[in-house]
N, CA and C atoms as a LAMMPS dump frame, in Angstrom:
ITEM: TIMESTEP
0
ITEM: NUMBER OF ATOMS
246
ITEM: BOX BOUNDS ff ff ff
-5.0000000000000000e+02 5.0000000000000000e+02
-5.0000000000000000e+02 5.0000000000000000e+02
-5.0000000000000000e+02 5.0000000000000000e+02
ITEM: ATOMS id mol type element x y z
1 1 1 N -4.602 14.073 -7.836
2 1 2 C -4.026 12.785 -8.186
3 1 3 C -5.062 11.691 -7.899
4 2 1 N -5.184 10.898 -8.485
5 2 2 C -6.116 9.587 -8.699
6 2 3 C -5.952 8.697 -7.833
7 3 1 N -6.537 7.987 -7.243
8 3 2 C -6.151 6.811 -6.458
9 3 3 C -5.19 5.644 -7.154
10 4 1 N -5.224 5.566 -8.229
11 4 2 C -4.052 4.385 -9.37
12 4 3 C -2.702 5.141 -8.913
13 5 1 N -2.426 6.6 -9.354
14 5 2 C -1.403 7.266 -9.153
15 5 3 C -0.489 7.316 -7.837
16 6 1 N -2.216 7.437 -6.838
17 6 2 C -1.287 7.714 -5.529
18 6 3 C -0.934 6.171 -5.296
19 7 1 N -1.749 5.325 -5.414
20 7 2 C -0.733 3.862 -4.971
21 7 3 C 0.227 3.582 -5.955
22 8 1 N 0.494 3.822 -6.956
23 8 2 C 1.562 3.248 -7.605
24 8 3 C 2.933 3.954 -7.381
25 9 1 N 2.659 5.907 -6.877
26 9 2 C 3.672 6.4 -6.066
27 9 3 C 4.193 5.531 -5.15
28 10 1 N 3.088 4.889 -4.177
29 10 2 C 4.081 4.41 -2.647
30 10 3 C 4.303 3.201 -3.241
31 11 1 N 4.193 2.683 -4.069
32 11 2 C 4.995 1.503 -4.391
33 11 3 C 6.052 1.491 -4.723
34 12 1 N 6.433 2.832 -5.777
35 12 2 C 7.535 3.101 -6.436
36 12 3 C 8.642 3.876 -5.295
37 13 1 N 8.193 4.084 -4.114
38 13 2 C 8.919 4.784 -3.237
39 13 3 C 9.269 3.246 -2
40 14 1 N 8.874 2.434 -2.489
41 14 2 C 9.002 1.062 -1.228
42 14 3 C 10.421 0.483 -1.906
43 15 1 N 11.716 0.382 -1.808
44 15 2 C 12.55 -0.542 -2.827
45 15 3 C 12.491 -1.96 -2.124
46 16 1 N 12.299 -2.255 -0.696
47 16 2 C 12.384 -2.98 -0.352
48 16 3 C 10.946 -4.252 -0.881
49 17 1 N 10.369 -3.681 -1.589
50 17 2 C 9.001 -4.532 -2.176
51 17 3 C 9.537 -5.642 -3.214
52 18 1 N 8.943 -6.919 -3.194
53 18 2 C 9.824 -8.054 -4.003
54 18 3 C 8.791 -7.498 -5.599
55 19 1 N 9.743 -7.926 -6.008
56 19 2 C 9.544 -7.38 -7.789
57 19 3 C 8.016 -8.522 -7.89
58 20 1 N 7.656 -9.185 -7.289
59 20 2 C 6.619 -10.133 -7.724
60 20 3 C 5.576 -9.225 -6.909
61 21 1 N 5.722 -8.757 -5.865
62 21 2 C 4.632 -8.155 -4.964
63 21 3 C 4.789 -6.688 -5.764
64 22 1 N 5.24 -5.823 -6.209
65 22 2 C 4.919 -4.64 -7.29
66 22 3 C 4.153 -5.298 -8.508
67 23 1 N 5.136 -6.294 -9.319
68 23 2 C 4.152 -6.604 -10.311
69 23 3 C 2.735 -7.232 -10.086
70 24 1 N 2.764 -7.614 -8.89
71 24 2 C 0.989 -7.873 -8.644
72 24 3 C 0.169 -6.605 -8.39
73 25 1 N 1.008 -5.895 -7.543
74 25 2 C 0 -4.876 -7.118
75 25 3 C -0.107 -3.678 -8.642
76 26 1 N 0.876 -3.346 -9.76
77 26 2 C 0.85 -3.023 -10.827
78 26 3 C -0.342 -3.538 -11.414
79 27 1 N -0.31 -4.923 -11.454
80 27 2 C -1.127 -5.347 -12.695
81 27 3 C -3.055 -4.911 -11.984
82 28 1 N -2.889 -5.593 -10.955
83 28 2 C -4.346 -5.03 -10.095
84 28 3 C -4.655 -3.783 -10.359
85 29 1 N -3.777 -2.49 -10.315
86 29 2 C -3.602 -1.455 -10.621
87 29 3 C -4.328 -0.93 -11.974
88 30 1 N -3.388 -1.643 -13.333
89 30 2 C -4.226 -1.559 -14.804
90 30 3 C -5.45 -1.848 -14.522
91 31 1 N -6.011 -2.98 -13.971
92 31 2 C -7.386 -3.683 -13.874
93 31 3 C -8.218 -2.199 -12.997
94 32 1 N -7.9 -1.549 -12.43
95 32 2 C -8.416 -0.275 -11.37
96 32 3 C -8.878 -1.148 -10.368
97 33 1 N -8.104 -1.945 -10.05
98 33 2 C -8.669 -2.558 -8.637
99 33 3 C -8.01 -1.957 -7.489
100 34 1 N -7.847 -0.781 -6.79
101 34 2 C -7.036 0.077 -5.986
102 34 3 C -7.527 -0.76 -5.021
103 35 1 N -8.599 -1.253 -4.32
104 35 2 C -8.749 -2.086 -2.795
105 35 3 C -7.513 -3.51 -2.929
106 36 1 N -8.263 -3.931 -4.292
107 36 2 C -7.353 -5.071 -4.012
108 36 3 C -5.788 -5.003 -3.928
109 37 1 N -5.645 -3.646 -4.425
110 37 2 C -3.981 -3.329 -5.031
111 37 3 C -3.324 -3.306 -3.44
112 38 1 N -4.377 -2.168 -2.699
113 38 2 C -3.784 -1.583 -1.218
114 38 3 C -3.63 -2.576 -0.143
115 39 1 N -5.118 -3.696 -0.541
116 39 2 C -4.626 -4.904 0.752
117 39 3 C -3.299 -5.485 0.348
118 40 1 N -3.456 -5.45 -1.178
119 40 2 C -1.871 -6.651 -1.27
120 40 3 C -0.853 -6.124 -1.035
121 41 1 N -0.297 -4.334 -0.851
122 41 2 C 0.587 -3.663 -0.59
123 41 3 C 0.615 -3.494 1.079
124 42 1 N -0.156 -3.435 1.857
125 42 2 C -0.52 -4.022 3.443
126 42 3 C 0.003 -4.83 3.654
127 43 1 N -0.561 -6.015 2.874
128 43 2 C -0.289 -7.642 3.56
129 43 3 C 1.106 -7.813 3.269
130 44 1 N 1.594 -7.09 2.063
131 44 2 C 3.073 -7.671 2.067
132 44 3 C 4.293 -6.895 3.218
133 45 1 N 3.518 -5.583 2.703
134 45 2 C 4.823 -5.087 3.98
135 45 3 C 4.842 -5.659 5.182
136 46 1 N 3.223 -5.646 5.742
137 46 2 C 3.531 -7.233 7.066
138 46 3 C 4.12 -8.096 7.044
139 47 1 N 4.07 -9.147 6.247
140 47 2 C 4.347 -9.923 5.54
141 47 3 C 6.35 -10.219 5.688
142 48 1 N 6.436 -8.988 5.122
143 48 2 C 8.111 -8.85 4.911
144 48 3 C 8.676 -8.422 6.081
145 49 1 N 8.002 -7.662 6.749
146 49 2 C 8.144 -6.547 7.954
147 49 3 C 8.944 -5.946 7.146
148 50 1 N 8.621 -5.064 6.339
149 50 2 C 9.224 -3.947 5.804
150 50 3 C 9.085 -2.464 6.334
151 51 1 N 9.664 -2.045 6.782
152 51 2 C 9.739 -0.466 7.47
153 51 3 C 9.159 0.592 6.682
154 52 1 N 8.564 1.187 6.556
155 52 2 C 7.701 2.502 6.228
156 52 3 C 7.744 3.636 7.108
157 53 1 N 7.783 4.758 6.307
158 53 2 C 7.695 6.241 7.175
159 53 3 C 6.665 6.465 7.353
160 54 1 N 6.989 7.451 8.296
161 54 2 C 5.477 8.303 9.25
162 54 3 C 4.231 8.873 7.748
163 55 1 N 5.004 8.86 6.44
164 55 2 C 4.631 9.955 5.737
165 55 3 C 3.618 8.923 4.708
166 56 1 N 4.694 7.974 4.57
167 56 2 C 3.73 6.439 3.778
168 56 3 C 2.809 6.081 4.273
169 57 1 N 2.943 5.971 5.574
170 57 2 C 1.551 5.258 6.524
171 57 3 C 0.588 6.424 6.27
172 58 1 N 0.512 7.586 6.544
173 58 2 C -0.62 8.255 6.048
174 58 3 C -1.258 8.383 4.946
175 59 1 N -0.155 8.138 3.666
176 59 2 C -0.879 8.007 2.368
177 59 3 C -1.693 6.573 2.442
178 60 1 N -1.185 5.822 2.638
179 60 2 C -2 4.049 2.942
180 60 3 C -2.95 4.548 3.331
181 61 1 N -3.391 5.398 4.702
182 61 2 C -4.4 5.35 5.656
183 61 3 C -4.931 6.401 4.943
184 62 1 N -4.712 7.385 4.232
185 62 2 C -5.692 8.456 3.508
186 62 3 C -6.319 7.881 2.276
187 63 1 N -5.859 7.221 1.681
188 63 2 C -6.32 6.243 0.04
189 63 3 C -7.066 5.44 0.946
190 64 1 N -6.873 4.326 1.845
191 64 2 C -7.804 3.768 2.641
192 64 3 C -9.128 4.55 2.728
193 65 1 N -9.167 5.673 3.444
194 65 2 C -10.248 6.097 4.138
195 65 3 C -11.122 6.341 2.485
196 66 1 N -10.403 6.912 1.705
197 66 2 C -10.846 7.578 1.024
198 66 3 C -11.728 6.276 0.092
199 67 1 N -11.547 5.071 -0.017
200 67 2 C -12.396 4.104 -0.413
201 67 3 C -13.122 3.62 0.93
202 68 1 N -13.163 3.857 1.971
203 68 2 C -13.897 3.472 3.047
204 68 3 C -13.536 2.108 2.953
205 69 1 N -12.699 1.834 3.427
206 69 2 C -12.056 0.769 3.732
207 69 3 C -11.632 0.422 4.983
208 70 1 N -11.796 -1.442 5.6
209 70 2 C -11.612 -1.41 7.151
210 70 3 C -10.335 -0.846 7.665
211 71 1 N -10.455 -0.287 8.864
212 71 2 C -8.783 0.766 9.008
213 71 3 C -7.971 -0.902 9.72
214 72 1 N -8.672 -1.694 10.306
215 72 2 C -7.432 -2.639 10.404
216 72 3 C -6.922 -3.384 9.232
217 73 1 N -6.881 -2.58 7.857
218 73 2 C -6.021 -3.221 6.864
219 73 3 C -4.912 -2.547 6.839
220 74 1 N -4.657 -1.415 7.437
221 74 2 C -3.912 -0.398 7.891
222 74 3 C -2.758 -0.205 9.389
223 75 1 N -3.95 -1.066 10.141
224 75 2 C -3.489 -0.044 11.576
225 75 3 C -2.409 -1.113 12.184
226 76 1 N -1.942 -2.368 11.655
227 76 2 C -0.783 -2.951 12.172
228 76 3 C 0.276 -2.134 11.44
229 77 1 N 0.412 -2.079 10.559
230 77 2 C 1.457 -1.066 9.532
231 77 3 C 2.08 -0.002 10.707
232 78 1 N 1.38 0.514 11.692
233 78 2 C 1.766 1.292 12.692
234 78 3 C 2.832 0.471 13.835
235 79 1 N 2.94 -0.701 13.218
236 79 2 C 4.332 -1.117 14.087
237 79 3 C 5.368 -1.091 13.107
238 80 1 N 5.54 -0.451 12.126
239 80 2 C 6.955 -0.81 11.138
240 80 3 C 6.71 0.752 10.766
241 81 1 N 6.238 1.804 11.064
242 81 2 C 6.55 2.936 11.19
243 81 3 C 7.966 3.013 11.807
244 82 1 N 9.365 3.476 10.916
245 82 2 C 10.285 4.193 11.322
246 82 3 C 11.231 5.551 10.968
């Protein structure tokens, strides 16, 4: 699976995401901007304090690594692990 695929999975698995924060991170998505897609899917769940599973946070943090990306765009997300 592609990096477009795997983020547009955990988006489609977030319901609590505001329809404006999917359609941004979507459209970034078409463009293949996956960094910019993943900070804006980060910043919002902070953002919202939206709750995420043990299983989401690893896909974030594995698509992360996998663009070598800073892990603190990630590693607060480890307080809304539930």
């Amino acid at each position: 699976m592609n990096l477009n695929s795997q983020i547009k999975n955990i988006v489609e698995g977030m319901s609590e995401l505001s329809k404006n924060d999917i359609q941004a991170i979507n459209e970034l998505l078409v463009h293949d901007e996956w960094g910019v897609a993943l900070e804006h899917l980060c910043a919002s769940l902070i953002e919202d304090n939206i709750n995420i599973s043990n299983e989401q946070f690893i896909e974030i943090r594995n698509i992360g690594e996998k663009m070598k990306m800073e892990s603190s765009l990630w590693e607060e997300l480890n307080y809304f692990i539930r």
